[in-house]
TORMARMAR-212594 format. One line per field, with one value per residue (C-alpha): residue number from 1; residue in three letters; z, y, x. Coordinates in steps of 0.1 Angstrom, whole numbers. Example, Ala and Ser with C-alpha at 12.3 -4.5 7.8 and 13.67 -1.06 7.14 Angstrom:
2
num	c(1:2) $
residuo	c(Ala:Ser) $
Z	c(78:71) $
Y	c(-45:-11) $
X	c(123:137) $
***
This chain:
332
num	c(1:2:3:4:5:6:7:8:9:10:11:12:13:14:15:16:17:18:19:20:21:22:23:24:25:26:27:28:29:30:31:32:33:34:35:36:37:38:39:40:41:42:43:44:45:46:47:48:49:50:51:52:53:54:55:56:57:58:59:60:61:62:63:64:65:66:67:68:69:70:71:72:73:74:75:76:77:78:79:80:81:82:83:84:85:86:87:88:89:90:91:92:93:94:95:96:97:98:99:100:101:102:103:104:105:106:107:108:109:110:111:112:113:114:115:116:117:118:119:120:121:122:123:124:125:126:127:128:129:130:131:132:133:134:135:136:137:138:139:140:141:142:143:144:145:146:147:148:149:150:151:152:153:154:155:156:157:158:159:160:161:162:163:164:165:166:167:168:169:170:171:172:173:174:175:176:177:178:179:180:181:182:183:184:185:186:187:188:189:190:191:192:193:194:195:196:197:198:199:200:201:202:203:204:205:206:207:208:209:210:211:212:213:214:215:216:217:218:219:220:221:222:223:224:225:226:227:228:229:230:231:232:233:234:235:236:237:238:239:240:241:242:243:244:245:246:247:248:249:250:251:252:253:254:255:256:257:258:259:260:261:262:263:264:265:266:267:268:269:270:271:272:273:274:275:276:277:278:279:280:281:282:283:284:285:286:287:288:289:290:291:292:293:294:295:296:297:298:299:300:301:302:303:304:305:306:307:308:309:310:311:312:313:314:315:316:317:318:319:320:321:322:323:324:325:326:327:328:329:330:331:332) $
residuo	c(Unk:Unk:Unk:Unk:Unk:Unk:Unk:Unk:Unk:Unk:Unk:Unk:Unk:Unk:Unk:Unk:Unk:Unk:Unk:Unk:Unk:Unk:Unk:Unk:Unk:Unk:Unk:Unk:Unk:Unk:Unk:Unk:Unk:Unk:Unk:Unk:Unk:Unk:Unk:Unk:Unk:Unk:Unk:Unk:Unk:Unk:Unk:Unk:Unk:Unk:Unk:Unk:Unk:Unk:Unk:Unk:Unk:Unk:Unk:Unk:Unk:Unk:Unk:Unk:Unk:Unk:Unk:Unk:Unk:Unk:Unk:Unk:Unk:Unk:Unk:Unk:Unk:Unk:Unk:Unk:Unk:Unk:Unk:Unk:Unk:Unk:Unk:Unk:Unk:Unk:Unk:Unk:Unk:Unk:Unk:Unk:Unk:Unk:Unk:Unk:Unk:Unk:Unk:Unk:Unk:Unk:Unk:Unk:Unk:Unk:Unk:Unk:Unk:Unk:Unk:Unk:Unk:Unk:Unk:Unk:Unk:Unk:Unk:Unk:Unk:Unk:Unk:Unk:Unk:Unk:Unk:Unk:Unk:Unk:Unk:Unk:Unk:Unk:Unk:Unk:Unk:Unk:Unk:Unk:Unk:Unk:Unk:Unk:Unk:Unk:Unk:Unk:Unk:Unk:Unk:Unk:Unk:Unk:Unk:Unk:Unk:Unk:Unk:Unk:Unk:Unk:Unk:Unk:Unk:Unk:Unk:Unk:Unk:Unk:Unk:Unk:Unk:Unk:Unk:Unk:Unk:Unk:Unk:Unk:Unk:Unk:Unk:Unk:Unk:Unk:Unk:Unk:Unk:Unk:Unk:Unk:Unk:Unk:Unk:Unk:Unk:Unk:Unk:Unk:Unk:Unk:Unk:Unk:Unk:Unk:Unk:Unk:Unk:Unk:Unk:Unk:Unk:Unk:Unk:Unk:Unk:Unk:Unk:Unk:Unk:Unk:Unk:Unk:Unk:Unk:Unk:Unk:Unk:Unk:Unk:Unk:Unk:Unk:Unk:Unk:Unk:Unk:Unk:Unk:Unk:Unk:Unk:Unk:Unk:Unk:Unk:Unk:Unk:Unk:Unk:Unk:Unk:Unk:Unk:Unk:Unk:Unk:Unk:Unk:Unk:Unk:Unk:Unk:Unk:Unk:Unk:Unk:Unk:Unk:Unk:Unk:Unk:Unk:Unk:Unk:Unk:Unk:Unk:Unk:Unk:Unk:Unk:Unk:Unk:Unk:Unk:Unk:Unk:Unk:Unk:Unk:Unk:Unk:Unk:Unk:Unk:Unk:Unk:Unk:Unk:Unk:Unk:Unk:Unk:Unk:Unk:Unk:Unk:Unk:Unk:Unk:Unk:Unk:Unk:Unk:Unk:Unk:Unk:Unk:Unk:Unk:Unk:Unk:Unk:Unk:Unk:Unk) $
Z	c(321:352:345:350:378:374:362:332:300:313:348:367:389:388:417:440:441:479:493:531:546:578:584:617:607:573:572:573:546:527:529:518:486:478:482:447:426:422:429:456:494:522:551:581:591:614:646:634:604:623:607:570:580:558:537:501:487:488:456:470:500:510:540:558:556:595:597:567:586:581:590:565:538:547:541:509:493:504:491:457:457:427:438:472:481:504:522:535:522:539:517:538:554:515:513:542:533:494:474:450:414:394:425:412:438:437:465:481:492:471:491:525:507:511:549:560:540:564:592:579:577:606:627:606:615:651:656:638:653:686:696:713:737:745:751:778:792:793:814:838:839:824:803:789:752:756:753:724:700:693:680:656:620:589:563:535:547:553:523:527:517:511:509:491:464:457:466:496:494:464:480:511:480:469:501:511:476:482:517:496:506:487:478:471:465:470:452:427:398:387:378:378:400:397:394:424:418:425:428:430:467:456:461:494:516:498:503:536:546:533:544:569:575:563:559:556:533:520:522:548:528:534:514:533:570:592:557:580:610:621:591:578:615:609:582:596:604:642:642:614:618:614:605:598:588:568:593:621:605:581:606:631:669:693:671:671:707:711:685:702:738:729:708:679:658:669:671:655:648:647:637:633:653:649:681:680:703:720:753:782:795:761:768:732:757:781:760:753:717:699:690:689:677:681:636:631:599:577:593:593:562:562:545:543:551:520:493:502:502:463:455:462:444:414:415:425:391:368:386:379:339:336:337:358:390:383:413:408:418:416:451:461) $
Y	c(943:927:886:861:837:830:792:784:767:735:741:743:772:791:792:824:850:845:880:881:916:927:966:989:1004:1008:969:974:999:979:948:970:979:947:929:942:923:893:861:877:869:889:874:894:882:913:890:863:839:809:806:809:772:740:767:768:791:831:848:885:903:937:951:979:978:978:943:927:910:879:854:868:869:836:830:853:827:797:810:816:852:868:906:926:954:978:1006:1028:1053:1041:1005:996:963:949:957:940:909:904:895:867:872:872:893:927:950:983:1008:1032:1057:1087:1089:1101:1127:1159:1153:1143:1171:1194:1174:1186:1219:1223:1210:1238:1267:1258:1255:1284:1308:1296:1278:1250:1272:1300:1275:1260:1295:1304:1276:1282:1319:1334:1364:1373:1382:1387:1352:1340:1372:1360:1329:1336:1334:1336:1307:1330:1337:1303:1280:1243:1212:1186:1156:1127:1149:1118:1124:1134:1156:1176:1181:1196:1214:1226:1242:1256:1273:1290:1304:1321:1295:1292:1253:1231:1192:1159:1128:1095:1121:1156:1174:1208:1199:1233:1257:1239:1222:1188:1177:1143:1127:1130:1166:1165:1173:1204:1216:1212:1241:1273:1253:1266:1238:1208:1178:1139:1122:1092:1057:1035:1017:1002:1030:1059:1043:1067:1091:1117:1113:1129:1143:1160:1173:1189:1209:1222:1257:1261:1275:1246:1235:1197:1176:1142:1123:1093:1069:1068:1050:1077:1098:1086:1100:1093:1121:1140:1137:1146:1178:1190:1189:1206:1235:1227:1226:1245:1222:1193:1183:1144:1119:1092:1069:1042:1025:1027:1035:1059:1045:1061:1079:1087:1114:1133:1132:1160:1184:1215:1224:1185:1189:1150:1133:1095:1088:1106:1125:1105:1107:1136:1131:1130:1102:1082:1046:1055:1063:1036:1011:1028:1025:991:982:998:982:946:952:956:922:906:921:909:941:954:977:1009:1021:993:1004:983:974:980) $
X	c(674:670:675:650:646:613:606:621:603:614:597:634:633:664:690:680:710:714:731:752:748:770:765:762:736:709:700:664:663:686:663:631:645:659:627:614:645:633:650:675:677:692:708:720:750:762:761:788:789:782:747:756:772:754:734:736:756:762:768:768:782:773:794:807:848:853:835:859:879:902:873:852:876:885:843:844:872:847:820:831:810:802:797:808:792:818:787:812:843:872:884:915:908:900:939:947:927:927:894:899:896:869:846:828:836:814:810:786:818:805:775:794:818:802:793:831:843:815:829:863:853:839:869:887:866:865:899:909:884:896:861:872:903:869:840:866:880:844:831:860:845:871:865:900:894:937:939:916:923:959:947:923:927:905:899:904:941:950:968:954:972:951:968:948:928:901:864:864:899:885:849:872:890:856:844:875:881:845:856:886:915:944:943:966:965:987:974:990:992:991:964:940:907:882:909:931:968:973:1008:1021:1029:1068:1064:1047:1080:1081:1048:1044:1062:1040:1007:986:961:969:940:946:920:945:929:950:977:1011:1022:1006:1006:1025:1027:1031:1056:1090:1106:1069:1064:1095:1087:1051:1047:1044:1010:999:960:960:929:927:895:904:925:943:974:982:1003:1023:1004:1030:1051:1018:1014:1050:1044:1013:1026:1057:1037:1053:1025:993:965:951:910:909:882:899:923:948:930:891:876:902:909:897:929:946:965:948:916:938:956:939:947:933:900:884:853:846:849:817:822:807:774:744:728:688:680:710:704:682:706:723:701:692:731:731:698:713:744:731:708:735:758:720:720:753:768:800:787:780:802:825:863:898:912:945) $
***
């Protein structure tokens, strides 16, 4: 039940749970559903901190990851918050720049699953029926069918690796197994997710060889930055389909670069990038076999901003009823 903050018996009006909110996008719905909980404020702070300064205090933060930075941790720690809110998937900069003890963490990351996993599925169906190499041999009028047959496959022939089995990896899993793809996982422990076998990231040297396609969904951590560089290039098959939709710092791109301009693997679909926004004359922006979009895959959904702005009514209600987040999660 939702606490009080009207008036007490003793006519002392309770403190207001005062809420900071920094997002790209979804603040307006975010400040509709809110305005039905009683007792809370909502403060955009997307344009800089520098107004939160000689205000009483915040006891909530609701954010997207990209804008947690060491400022605003360095605010968070000030502020002595009682609940973050993290909007979107990825979590890595919370690594980066520890919360203090004693904050509720809960996050809205379940919401974009399904739509990067599309994103991720639609990277692999264009790259392995060639339509990225014919939309370009077409526009240069071009008509040799020669040239595209040899590099088209089917998803139900292909073995995937998945490599971080979490939400989004077994959503991937999910759609891939319904194609008919033999589907294989890599994640902190072993398990059996609807019907696929997910091994432990000890073992992931030695699947890399038989895999087909092979998908990065790992969160960004010391341990998985650069996860896959030089000695796991090695072991890809030549014609190896590489996607990667979680972050940039999970494989290492000059060996990429280096792979994909020597043909030693086949081509790669990438949403994501150690450097964002790609600069203007990376040399991924010239070779024909990367497929690139500007981290889009999380986005699409009708009603989004929506959902969200539900989540984190639901989850601010139970921090309000004294209750841990419903979609609370341990960082690091």
């Amino acid at each position: 039940m939702l606490a009080d903050r009207s008036p007490n018996p003793g006519g002392e009006q309770l403190a207001t749970f005062r809420i900071a909110c920094s997002v790209s996008i979804g603040f307006e719905a975010i400040r509709k559903h809110l305005a039905s909980v009683g007792g809370v404020e909502l403060i955009d702070i997307s344009q800089g901190l520098e107004n939160t300064e000689d205000q009483p205090p915040y006891q909530g933060l609701i954010v997207y990851a990209s804008h947690y930075s060491e400022s605003v941790a360095d605010w968070v720690r000030d502020q002595r918050l009682k609940w973050m809110h993290v909007v979107t998937a990825g979590t890595d900069p919370l690594d980066r720049y520890p919360i203090p003890e004693g904050i509720d963490v809960s996050s809205s990351g379940h919401l974009w699953s399904g739509t990067v996993a599309e994103h991720a599925l639609g990277m692999l169906l264009a790259l392995s029926r060639g339509l990225d190499f014919s939309v370009r041999m077409v526009e240069t009028d071009d008509w040799s069918r020669k040239k595209v047959i040899p590099k088209l496959r089917t998803v139900k022939d292909l073995n995937a690796l998945i490599i971080g089995y979490g939400r989004i990896g077994s959503e991937i899993g999910r759609r891939l197994n319904d194609l008919g793809a033999n589907v294989t996982g890599v994640a902190c422990s072993r398990r059996i997710v609807d019907g696929a076998k997910v091994h432990e990231i000890a073992e992931l040297d030695s699947l890399i060889p038989a895999a087909d396609a092979i998908f990065l969904s790992v969160p960004l951590r010391s341990s998985t930055h650069h996860l896959i560089s030089r000695p796991q290039f090695a072991r890809m098959k030549q014609d190896v389909i590489l996607i990667n939709i979680s972050r940039g710092g999970v494989l290492d791109e000059a060996m990429l670069l280096e792979m994909l301009k020597a043909r030693r693997i086949s081509c790669a679909g990438l949403d994501v990038f150690e450097n964002e926004p790609l600069p203007k004359h990376h040399p991924f922006r010239s070779l024909s076999n990367v497929l690139l979009t500007p981290h889009v895959a999380g986005f699409g959904e009708r009603g989004i901003e929506e959902k969200i702005a539900e989540n984190i009514k639901d989850n601010l209600l139970d921090i309000l009823s004294g209750k841990p987040p419903r979609d609370g999660f341990q960082v690091g």
